[in-house]
N, C-alpha and C positions, 0 to 999 in steps of 0.2 A: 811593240815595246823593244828597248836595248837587250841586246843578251848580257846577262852581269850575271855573275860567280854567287849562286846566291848557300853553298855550302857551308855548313860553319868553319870557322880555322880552328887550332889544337889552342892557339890563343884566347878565342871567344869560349872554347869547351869547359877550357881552365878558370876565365872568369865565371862562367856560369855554375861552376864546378865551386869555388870561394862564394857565391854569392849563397848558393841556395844552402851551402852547411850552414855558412852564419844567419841565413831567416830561419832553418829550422832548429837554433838553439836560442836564438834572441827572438824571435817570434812568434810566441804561441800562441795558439787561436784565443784563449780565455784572457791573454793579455786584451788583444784586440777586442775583443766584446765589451772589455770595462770598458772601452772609451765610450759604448752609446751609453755609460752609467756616470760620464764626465771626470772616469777616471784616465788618463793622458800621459802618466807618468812612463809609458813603454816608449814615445818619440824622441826622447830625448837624447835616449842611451842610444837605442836602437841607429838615428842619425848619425849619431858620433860615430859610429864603428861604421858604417858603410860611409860616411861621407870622409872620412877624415880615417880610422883604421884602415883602409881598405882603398881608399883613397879614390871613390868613384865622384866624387863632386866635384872632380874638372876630368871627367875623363875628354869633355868636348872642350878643353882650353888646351890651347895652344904651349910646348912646352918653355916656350919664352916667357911666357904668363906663370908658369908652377903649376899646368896640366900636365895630363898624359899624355895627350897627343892626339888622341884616341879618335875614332867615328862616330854616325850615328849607327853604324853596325854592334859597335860594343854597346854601347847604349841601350838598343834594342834589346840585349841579351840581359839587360840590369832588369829592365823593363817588363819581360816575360816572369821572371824570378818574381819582382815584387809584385806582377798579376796572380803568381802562384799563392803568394801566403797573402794577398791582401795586404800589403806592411803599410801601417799608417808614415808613411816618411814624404817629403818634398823633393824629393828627386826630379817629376817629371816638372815640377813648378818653377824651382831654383836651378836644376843642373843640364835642365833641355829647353825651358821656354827663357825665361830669365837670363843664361847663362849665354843664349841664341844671340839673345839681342845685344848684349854687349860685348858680342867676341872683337865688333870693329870699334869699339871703346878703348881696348887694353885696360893702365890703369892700377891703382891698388884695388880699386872693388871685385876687377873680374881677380888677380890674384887673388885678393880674398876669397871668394866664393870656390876656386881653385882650391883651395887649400882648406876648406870645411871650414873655416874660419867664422867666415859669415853666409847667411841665407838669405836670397831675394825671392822677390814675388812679383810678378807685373799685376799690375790694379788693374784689370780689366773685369766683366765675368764671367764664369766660368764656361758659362755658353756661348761666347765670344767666339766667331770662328774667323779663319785666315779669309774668306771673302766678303763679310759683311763690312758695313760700314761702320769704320773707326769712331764713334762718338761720345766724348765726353764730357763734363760736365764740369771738370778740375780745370779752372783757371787760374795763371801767377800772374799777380799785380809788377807792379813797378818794382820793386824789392826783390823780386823771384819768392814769394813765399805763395803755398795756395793754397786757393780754398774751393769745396767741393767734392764730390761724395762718390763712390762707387761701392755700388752692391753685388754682392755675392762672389767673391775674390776667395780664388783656392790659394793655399799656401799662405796668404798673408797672417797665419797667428803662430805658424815657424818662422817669418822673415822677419830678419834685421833690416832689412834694407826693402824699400817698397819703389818702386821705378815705377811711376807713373803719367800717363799720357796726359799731355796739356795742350788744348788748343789753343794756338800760336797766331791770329790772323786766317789766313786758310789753312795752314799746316797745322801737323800735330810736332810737339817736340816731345821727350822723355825726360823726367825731372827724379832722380834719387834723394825719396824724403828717407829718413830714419823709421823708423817704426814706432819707437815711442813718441813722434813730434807728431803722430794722426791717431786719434780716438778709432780703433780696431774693434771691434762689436763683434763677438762669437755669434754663429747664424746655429740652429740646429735644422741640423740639413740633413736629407737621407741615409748618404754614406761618409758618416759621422771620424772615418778614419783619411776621410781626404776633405775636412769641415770646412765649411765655405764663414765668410767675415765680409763684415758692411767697413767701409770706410770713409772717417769725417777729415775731412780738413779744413782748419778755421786759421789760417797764415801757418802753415808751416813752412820753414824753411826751406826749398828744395836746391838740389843743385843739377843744373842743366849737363846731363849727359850726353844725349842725343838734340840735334837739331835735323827736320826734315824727315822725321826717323819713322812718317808712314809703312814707305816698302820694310825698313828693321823688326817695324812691332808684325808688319803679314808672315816675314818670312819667320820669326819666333814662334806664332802663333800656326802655320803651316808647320815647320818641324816638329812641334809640339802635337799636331793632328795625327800625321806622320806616326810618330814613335808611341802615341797612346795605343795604335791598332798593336804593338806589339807587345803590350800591357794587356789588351783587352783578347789577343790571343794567348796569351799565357796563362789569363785567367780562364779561360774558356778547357783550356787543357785538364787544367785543377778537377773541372766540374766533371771532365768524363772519365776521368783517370779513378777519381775518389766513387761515383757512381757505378762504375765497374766492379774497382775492387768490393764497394760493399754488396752488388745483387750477384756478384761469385762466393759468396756465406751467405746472406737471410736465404730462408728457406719458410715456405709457405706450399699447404698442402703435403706436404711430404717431400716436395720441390726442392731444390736452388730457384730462385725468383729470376737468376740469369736466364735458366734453361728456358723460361716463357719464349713462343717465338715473336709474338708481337715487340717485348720488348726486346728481342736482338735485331730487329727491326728499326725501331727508336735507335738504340744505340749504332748501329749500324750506319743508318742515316747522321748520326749527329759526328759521327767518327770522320765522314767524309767532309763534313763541312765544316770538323775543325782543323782538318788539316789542309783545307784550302784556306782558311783565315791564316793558319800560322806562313804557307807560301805567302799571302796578299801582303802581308803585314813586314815580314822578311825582304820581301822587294820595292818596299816604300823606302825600308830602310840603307838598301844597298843603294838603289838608286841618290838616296841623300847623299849618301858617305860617299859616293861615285861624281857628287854634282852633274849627275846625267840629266839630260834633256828634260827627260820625262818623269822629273821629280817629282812635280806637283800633278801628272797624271796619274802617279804611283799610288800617289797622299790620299787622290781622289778614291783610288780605287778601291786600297785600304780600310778607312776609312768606312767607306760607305756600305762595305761586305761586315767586318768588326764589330760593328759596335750594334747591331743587330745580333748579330751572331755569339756574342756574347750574353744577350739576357736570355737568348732562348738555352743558352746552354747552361745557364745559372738558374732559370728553371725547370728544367728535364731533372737537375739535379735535387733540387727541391723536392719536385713530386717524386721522383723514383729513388727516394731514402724514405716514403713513405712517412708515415709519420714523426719519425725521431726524426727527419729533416725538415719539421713544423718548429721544433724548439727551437729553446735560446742555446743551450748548450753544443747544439751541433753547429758547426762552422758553416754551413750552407747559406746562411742568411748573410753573413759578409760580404759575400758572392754577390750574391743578387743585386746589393743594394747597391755594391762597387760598379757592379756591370747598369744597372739602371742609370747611376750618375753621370758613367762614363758614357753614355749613350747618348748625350747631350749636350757632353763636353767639347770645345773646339769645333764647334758647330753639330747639328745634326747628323746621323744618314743621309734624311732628304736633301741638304744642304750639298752636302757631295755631291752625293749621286746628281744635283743639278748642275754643280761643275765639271763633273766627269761630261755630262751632256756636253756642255760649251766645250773642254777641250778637244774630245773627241768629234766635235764640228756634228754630235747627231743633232733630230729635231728636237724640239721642247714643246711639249703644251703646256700652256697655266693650267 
């Protein structure tokens, strides 16, 4: 692989440094719980100050558009933060996938999304990943309005705007319907703070944004794989950090439950291979922001270490809170469920890990 600079700057410190005071005064873990109770009212607010206060919802637009300017190196660093508190927001949906596709758009949409104004959501689902096969089911008649269904779409019940794939003859195109113009169906889905929606279209309007725009929606759907491992490493940190601090107090037997040596064993072990997730994850993203060669070996690699690695460390975390990390009130189940969904998200592990095979020219057995 390239050698690339994968240190943070005094720039990425400082964002990361704004990012995480405001999730830990707008983000409290009891807010987040209400939502598996269909209480939702914490996205809203919560959105507007990091997309729009804070101004991270074009940090990947261009500053001719009313971005920042910015990489997927800052990105990554938004990314980690929101792996930390679990924050229910569309970030990775609207400001990394969405925002992907349309950067060779221009535009008032992508300004908008720039500027917090408005939120999209590509209609795909969520297990969609950058190698599988594009298929959809949404086709535009003669009028360009369409009709047809996609299930299990993250982001779409914060999008204004829903950019969706249509097959064109043999191509796909991408068509910007509104959101109110498609019947959006809340799914109740695992990790109820990134809630997955069914969507109907019976002639909606759309208007053709992309033509030809296969390679657009992989390469969206790859930086999106990309920058989830640095979500899924962030959250991974959450798990051993908080797991630490609390078996350094419970005490059992007359103990600290830390001093066990088995479990500084566990953690030990788990210590080592989250700080290779947060390297893997770090150099997916440098590589992006670098447009190096070996971007999408980067994605692979990411990817396929991550998101494994994040459930088992959302479970260690679990079991070793002992029983108060069985309840509702302890934040550990957030984790899990975040880390389970994201596991699946932007294709599998397995799915990687089979094109890490291909690019890296190893064998493959079925």
């Amino acid at each position: 692989m390239s050698e690339l600079d994968l240190l943070y700057t005094d720039v990425e410190d400082d964002l990361r440094s704004s990012v995480r005071a405001l999730l830990a005064d707008r983000c409290e873990a009891p807010a987040v719980t209400a939502m598996y109770d269909g209480d939702r009212s914490i996205v809203a607010g919560l959105w507007k100050a990091l997309a729009a206060d804070l101004g991270l919802a074009g940090l990947l637009v261009p500053e001719e558009h009313g971005g920042a300017g910015a990489s997927a190196r800052e990105a990554a660093v938004v990314l980690e933060e929101l792996g930390r508190s679990a924050a229910p927001v569309p970030f990775l949906t609207s400001s990394v996938i969405a925002t992907t596709l349309l950067l060779e758009t221009g535009g008032t949409l992508l300004s908008g999304l720039a500027a917090g104004e408005r939120t999209a959501a590509l209609a795909v689902p969520l297990s969609a990943g950058p190698y599988d096969a594009l298929s959809t089911t949404v086709r535009a008649d003669a009028d360009g309005r369409l009709t047809g269904t996609v299930t299990s779409v993250a982001g779409a019940l914060e999008a204004d705007v829903l950019l969706v794939p249509v097959r064109v003859g043999e191509g796909i195109s991408v068509h910007a319907v509104p959101a109110s113009e498609a019947a959006v169906t809340p799914v109740v889905s695992l990790d109820m703070t990134r809630q997955l929606a069914d969507l109907a279209f019976d002639g909606a309007p759309g208007d053709p944004v992309l033509t030809d725009a296969e390679p657009a929606v992989r390469r969206a759907l790859l930086t999106g794989a990309a920058l989830l491992a640095s979500e899924q490493a962030g959250l991974a940190q959450w798990c051993l950090h908080a797991t630490v601090s609390y078996l350094k107090e419970r005490k059992q037997f007359g103990r600290v439950v830390g001093g066990f040596q088995a479990l500084k064993h566990r953690l030990a072990d788990l210590f080592t291979d989250v700080e290779s997730a947060g390297a893997a994850a770090r150099y997916a993203a440098a590589a992006l922001a670098a447009a190096d060669p070996e971007a999408e070996l980067a994605a692979a690699v990411a990817q396929s270490y991550c998101g494994d690695l994040a459930v088992r460390a959302a479970e260690e975390a679990v079991q070793l809170h002992g029983g108060i990390g069985m309840t509702w009130e302890h934040p550990a189940h957030l984790y899990l469920k975040r880390a389970k969904a994201d596991q699946i998200a932007l294709g599998t592990p397995g799915s990687h890990r089979t094109r890490l095979a291909a690019l890296a020219d190893l064998p493959f057995a079925p």
